[in-house]
N, C-alpha and C positions, 0 to 999 in steps of 0.2 A: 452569494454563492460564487464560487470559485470554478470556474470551468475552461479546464484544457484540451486540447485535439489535438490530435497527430496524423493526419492521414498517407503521408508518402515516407511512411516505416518507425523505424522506433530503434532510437542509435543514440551514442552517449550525447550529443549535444542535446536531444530532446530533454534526456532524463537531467542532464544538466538544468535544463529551464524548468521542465518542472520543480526542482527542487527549489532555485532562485525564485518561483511564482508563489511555492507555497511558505517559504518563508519570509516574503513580502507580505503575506496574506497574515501570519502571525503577526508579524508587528504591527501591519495595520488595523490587527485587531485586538492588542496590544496585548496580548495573551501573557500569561506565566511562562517563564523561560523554560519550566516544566514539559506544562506542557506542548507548547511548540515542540519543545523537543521528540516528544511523544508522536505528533502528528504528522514532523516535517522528517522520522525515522521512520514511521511505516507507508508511507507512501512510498521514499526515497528505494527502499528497501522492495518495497513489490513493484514498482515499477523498473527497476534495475534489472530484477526475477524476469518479468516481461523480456527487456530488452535481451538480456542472457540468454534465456532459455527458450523461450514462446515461438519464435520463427514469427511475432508478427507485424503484420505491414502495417497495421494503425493500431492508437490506442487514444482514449479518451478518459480522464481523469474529471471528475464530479466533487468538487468538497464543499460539507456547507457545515455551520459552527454557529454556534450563540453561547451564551454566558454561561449554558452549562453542559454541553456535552459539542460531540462532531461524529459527522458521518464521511466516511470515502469510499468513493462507487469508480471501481476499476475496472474500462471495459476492453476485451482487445480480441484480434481474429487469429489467435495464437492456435497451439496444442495444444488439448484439453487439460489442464492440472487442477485437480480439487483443493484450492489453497485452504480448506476452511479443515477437510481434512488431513491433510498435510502437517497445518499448524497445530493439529490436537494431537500427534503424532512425534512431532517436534520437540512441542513445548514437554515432553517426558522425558524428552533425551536429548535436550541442548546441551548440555554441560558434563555430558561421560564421554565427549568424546567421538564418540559416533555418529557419521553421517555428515559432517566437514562443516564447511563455511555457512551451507546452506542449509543444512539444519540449524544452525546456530543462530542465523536471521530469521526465520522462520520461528523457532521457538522464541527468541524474541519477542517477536510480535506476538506471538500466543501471550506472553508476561504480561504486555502491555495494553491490550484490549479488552475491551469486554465482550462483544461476539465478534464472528467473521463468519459471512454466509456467501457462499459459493454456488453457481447457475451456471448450464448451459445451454445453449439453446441455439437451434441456427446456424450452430458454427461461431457463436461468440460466447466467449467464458465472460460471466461477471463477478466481481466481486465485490461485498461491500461489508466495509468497518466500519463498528461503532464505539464511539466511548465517553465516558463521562469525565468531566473536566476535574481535576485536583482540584481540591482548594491550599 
């Protein structure tokens, strides 16, 4: 398993390392170019959201993977956003146009996954993907 922390805020050098952790993490687990690609975009892609949008001071990234699927569990002390809702929302209207950059990532990720389930609780929003590996 793959585990990162952030505790003193969430700014591009973070998201920078996340992104170089997680595609370390593909190669060394010598994954299909696929889908790394698949895994090391929605991550990249929601933790970015986080860093843009969320206001928040930490954030903690969870991924674990085996020969046929992977989970990422995104947790941060942001403003509340129902990602799970959001991306069902998205994923309808990525591509007319509407709703900018960030609908267009967002749907994205809706393309690309199989669930996204979203929690809050406490003051900390979680989220976590699932999906099943190409062959």
């Amino acid at each position: 398993m793959l585990k990162i922390s952030f505790t003193q805020g969430v700014g591009p050098a973070e998201v920078g390392l996340i992104r170089e952790k997680v595609q370390a993490e593909c190669i060394a687990q010598k994954l299909l170019p696929k889908n790394g690609f698949i895994l090391l975009f929605v991550v990249d892609e929601l933790s970015s959201n986080i860093m843009e949008h969320s206001h928040a001071t930490w954030m903690e990234l969870q991924v674990e993977m085996d020969g046929q699927k992977f989970s990422a569990r995104l947790k941060d002390d942001g403003v509340p956003f129902d990602t799970g809702a959001e991306v069902g929302a998205a994923k309808a209207k990525a591509f007319d146009g509407e709703g900018g950059e960030r609908r267009l990532g967002l749907g994205l990720i809706g393309r690309l996954v199989d669930s996204i389930d979203y929690s809050r609780s406490q003051g900390i929003n979680e989220v976590v993907i699932r999906k099943a590996w190409q062959a």
